[in-house]
C-alpha positions as CSV (number, residue, x, y, z in Angstrom):
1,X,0.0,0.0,0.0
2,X,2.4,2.8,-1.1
3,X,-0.7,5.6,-0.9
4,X,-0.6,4.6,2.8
5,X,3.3,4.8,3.3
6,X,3.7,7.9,1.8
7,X,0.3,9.2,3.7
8,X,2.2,7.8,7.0
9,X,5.5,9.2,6.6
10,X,4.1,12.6,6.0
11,X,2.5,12.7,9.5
12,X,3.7,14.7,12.1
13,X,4.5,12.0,14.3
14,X,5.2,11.7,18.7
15,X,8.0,9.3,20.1
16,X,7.7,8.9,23.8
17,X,9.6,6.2,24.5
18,X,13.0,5.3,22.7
19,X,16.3,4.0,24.3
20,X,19.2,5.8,23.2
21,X,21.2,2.3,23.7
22,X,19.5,0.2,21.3
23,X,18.7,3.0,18.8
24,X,22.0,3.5,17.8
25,X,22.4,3.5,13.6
26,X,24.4,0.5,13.1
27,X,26.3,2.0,10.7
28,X,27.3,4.4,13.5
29,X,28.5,1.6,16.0
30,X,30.1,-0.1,13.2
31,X,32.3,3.2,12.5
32,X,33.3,3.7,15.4
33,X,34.5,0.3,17.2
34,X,36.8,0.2,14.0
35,X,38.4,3.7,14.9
36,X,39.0,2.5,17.8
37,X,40.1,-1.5,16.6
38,X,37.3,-2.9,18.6
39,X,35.3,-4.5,16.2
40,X,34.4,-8.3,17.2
41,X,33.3,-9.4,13.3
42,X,35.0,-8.2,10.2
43,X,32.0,-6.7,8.3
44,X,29.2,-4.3,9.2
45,X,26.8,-7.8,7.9
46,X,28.1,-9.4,10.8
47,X,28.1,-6.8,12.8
48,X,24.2,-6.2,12.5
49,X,23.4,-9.8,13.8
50,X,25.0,-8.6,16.7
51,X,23.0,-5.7,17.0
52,X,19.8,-6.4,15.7
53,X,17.6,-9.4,17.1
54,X,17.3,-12.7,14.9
55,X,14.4,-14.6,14.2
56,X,15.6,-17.3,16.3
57,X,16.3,-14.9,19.6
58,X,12.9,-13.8,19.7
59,X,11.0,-14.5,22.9
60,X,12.7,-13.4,26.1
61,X,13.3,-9.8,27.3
62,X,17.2,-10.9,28.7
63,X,17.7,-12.1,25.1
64,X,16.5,-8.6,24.1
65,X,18.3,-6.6,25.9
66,X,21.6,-8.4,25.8
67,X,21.3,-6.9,22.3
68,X,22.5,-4.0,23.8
69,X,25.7,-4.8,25.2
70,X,28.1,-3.9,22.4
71,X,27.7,0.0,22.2
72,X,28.3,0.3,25.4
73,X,32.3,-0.9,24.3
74,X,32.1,2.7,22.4
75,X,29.3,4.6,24.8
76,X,31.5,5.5,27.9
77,X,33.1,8.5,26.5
78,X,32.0,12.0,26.0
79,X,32.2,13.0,22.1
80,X,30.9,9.4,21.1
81,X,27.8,9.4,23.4
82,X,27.1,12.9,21.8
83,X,27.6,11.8,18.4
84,X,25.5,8.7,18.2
85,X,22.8,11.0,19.5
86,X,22.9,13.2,17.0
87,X,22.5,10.0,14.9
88,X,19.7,8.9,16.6
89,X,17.9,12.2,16.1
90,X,18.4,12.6,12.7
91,X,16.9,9.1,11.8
92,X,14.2,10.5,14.0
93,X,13.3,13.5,11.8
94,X,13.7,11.6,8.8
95,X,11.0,9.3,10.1
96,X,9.0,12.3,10.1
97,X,8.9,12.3,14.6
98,X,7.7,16.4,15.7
99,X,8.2,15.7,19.4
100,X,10.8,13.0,20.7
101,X,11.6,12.4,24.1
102,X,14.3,9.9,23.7
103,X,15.0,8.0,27.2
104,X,19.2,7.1,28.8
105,X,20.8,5.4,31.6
106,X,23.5,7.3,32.6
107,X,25.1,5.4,34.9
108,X,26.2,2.3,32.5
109,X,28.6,4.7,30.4
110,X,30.4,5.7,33.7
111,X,32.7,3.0,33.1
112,X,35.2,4.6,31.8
113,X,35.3,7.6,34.3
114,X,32.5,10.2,33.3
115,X,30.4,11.6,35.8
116,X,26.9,10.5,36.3
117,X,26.0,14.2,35.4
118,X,28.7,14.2,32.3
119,X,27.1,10.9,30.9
120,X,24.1,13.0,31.2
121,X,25.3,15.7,29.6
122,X,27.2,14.2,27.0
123,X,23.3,13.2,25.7
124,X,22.2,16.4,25.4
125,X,25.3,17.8,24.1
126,X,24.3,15.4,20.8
127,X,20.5,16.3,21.1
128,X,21.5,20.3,21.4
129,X,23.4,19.9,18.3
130,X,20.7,18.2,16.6
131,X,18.1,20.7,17.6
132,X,19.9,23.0,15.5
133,X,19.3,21.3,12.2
134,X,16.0,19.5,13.0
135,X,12.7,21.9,13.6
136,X,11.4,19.4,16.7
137,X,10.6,19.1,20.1
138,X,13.5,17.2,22.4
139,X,13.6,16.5,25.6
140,X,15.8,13.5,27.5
141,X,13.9,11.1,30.3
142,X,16.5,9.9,32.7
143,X,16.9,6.1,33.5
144,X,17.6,4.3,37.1
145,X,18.4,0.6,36.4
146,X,16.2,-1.7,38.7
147,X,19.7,-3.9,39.0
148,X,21.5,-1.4,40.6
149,X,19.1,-0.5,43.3
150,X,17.3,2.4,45.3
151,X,19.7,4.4,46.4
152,X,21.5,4.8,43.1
153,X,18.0,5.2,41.5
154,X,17.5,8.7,44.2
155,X,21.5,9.7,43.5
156,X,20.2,9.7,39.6
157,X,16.8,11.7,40.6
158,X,19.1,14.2,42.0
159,X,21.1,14.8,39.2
160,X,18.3,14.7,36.3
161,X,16.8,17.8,38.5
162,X,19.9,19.4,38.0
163,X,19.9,19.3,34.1
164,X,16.3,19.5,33.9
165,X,15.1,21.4,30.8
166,X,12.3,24.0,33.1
167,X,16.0,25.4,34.5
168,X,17.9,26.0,31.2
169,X,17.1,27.5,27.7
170,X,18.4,24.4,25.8
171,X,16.9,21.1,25.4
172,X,17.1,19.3,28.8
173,X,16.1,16.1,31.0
174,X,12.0,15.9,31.1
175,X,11.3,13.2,33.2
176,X,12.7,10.4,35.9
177,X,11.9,6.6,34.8
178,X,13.2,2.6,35.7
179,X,13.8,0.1,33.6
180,X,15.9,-3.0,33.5
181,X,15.0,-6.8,34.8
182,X,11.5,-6.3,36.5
183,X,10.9,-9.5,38.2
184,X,11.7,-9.5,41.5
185,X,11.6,-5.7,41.5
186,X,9.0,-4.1,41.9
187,X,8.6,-0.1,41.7
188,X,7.3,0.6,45.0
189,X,11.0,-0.4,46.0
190,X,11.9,2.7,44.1
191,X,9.6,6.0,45.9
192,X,12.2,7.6,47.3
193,X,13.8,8.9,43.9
194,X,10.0,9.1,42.7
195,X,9.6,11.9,45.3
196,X,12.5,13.4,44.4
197,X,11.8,13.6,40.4
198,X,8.5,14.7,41.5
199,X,9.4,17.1,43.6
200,X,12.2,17.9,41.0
201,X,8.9,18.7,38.4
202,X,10.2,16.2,35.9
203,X,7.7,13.8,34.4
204,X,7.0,10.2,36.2
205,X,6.8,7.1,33.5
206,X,7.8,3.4,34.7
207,X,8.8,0.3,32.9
208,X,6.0,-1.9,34.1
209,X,3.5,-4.9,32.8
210,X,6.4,-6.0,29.9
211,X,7.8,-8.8,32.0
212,X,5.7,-8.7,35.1
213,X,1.9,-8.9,36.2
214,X,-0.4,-6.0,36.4
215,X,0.2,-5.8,40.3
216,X,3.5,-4.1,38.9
217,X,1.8,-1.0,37.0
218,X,-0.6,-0.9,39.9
219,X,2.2,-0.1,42.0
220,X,4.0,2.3,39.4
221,X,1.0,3.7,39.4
222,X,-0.6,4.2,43.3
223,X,2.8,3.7,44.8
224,X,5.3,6.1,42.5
225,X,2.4,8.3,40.8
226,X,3.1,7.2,37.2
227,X,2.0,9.5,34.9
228,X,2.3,7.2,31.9
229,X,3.2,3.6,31.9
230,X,6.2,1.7,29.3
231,X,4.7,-1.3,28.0
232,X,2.2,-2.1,30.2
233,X,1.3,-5.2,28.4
234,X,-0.1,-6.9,31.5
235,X,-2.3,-4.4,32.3
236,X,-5.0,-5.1,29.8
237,X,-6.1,-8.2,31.3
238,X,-7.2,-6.2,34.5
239,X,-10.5,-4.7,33.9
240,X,-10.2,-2.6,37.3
241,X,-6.9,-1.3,35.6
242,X,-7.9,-0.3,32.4
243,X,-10.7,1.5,34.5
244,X,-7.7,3.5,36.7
245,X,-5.2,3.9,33.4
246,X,-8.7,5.5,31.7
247,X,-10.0,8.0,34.5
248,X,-6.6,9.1,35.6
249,X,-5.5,9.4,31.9
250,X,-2.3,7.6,32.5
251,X,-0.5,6.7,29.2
252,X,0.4,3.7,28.1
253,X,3.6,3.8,25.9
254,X,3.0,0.7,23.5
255,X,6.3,-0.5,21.7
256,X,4.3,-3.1,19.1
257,X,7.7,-4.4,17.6
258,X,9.2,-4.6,20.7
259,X,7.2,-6.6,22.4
260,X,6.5,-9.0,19.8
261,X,10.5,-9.7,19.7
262,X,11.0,-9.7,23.7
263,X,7.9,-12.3,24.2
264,X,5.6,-9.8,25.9
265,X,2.9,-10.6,23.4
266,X,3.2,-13.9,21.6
267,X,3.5,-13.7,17.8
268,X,0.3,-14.4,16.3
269,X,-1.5,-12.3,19.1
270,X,-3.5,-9.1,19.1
271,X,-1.2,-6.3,20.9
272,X,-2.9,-5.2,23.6
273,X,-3.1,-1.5,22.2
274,X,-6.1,-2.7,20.7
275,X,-7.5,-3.6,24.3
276,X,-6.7,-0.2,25.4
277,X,-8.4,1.8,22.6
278,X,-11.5,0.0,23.3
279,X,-10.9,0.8,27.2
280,X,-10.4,4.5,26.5
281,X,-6.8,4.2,28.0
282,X,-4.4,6.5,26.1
283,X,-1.9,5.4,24.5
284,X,1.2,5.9,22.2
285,X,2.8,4.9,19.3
286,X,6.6,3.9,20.4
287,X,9.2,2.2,18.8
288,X,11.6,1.5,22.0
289,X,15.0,0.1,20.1
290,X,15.1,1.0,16.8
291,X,17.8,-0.7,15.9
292,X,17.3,-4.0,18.3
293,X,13.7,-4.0,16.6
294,X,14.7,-2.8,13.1
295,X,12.1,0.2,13.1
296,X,11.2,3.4,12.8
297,X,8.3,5.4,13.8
298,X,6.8,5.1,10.0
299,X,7.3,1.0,10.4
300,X,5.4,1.2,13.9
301,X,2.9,3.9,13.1
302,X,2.4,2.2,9.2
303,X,1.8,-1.2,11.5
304,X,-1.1,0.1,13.3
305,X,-2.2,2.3,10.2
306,X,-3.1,-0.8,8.2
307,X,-5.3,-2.4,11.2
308,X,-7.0,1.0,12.5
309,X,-6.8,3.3,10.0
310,X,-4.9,6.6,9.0
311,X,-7.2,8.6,10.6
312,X,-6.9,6.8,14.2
313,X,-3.5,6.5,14.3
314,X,-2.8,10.4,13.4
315,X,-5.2,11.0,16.3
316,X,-3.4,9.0,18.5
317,X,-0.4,11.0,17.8
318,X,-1.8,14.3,18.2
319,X,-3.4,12.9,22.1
320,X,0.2,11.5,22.5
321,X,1.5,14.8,22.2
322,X,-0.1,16.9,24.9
323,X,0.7,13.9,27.0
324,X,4.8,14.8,26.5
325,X,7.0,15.5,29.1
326,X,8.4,18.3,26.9
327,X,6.9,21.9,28.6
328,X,7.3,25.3,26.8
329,X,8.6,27.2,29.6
330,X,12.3,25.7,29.0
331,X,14.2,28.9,29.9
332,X,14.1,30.8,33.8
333,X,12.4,34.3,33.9
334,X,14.5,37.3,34.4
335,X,13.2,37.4,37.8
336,X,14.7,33.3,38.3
337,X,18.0,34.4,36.8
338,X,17.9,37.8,38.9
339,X,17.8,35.6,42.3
């Protein structure tokens, strides 16, 4: 359907939830582990089963995420971490995305000896850069790894406040999330550095319902004050959910793709965004690891197009949007920079 395509890619289009880690251009990754002789494989072929997942990894989020583990070789210093960002946002604008809030861990390229808050920094370095070619809306959602615990999760919280983008005039951090193995951890674990982000006026979202039951985005949502959800696939088979996610107009950021390939729907299975539609639960379009999935926001967005319609899936993009952490007041008054 090449009418549909084009019709697709010409939409103005919301990302609210994609990983800098698994979004990097291969091509990009590829470049630079041979500048710096650390390429495992000899070609950029190779190089891409490494990168992307394979038909015959689908299934398990570990297996998904391991995916991952390569850029970091070439993440943990300063110029590169901008540089794939500025990759990342171009492939975003060419994919037609108006608003993109793209979402980073900082403390897994600290290896090497950045800061926390340089790591940070280095991010929107790339994104500033990128702002200046692309007419879009950025803003950067800060990660705590469920792995590494609570307390590192408020230390993080802390230092998102202090690049957040309502205290500087460039593009800055929007919101506070987790994310990582959720089994055995559930958010309530993590309220302290939910108070803190709150307190800090960045956004709330949660990983929660991709690899757990819905008790898990119950407690993202009562326990940490979730204002949107990531995933959330468990939730729609809990009608007293769908009920709280639909009053409270709590977002669910659906990664189709994704999910298919980490084994939080089963191939062959309606995604679950369809479940929320019906429920009146608002939702979003997201493509989570562009490059682990091999998307974009046309593939996702053209997905959904074909089963719903053009005209739904622009509307869901145009609700998405005034659901973005990204705020116009992104510079301090005169009175703020007089005190």
């Amino acid at each position: 359907m090449p009418e549909l395509d084009a019709q697709v890619r010409a939409l103005p289009k919301v990302e609210l939830h994609q990983h800098v880690d698994g979004s990097i251009p291969a091509e990009v990754t590829w470049q630079l582990m041979k500048h710096y002789g650390l390429n495992p494989v000899d070609t950029l072929d190779e190089m891409r089963r490494r990168l992307e997942l394979q038909p015959e990894e689908e299934g398990t989020l570990l297996a998904y995420l391991d995916k991952m583990h390569y850029p970091l070789w070439i993440t943990q210093f300063y110029e590169n971490i901008s540089q794939v960002t500025e990759a990342i946002v171009d492939e975003a604008a060419a994919a037609g995305v108006a608003t993109l809030e793209l979402r980073y861990s900082p403390i897994i390229h600290t290896f090497a000896g950045l800061t926390p808050r340089q790591s940070i920094r280095a991010v929107l370095s790339g994104m500033n850069h990128a702002a200046q070619r692309h007419p879009m809306k950025l803003g950067l959602i800060v990660i705590a790894m469920r792995q590494h615990g609570p307390h590192i999760a408020k230390i993080l919280a802390r230092q998102a406040i202090s690049e957040a983008q309502h205290l500087h005039a460039r593009v800055g951090v929007v919101g506070f999330d987790i994310a990582g193995p959720e089994s055995g951890n559930p958010p309530r674990l993590f309220r302290s550095a939910y108070e803190i982000a709150r307190i800090g006026r960045l956004g709330l979202t949660v990983h929660a319902g991709e690899d757990a039951p819905a008790e898990y985005v119950w407690d993202a949502v009562d326990g940490l004050g979730a204002q949107r959800i990531g995933h959330g696939c468990s939730a729609a088979g809990d009608e007293a959910l769908m009920r709280r996610l639909a009053r409270d107009r709590i977002v669910v950021e659906c990664c189709l793709s994704s999910n298919y390939d980490s084994g939080a729907v089963r191939r062959g299975e309606p995604h679950p965004i369809h479940r929320f539609l019906e429920a009146g639960v608002p939702v979003a379009i997201c493509c989570d690891n562009t490059t682990v999935s091999r998307t974009d926001q046309v593939k996702e967005t053209l997905r959904l197009a074909r089963q719903l319609g053009l005209e739904t899936v622009n509307e869901i993009h145009r609700a998405a949007e005034t659901h973005s952490f990204i705020r116009p007041e992104t510079a301090l008054s005169d009175r703020e920079h007089d005190l």
